[in-house]
C-alpha positions in Angstrom: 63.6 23.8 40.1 61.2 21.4 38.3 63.8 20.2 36.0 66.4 19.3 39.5 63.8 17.6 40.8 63.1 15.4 37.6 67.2 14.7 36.9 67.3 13.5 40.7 64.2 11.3 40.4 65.5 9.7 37.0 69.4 9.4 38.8 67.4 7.5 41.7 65.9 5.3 39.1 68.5 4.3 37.6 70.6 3.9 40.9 67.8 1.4 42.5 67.7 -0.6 39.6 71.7 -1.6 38.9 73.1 -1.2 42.4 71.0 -4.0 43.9 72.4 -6.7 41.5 75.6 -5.7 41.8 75.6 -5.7 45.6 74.2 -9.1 45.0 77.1 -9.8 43.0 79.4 -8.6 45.7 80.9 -6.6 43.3 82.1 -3.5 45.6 84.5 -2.1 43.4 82.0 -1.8 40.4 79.6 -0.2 43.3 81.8 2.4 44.1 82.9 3.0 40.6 79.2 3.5 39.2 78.5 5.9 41.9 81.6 7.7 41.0 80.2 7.9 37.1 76.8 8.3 38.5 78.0 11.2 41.0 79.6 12.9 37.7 76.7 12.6 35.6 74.2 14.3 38.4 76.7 16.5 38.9 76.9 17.9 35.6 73.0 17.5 35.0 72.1 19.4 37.8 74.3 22.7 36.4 73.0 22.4 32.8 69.5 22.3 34.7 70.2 25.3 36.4 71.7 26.8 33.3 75.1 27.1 34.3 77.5 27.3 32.0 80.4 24.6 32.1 83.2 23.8 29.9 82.5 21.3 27.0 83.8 18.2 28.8 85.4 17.2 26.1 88.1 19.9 26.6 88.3 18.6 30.3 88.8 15.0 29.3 91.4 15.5 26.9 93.5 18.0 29.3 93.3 14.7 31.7 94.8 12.8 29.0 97.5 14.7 27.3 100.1 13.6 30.3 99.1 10.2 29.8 99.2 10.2 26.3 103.0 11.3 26.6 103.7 8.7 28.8 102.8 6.1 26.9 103.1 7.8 23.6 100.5 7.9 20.5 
């Protein structure tokens, strides 16, 4: 439990120190894409602090891009 609480209070950290410049910036769509990232990244934090396993991203990411990669071609 000590170790959710510490990824969430290092995630807010990090969140209250870049999303105020870039709301500054008015850049919304780099907003909304950080807290996609940032949403991931917790995400995934939180289960390896709770010690669930999850599948090496790795294998997730390239699954994403194999269609792509035929699309376009190597």
């Amino acid at each position: 439990m000590l170790n959710a609480l510490g990824v969430t209070i290092i995630f807010l950290i990090i969140i209250f120190i870049e999303v105020p410049g870039l709301i500054k910036k008015k850049k919304i769509k780099e907003v909304v894409a950080f807290f996609i990232l940032v949403a991931i990244g917790y995400t995934l934090n939180l289960l390896v602090a709770f010690d669930i396993k999850i599948t090496a991203t790795n294998k997730i990411i390239e699954m994403l891009i194999k269609p792509i990669e035929k699309i376009w071609g190597k």
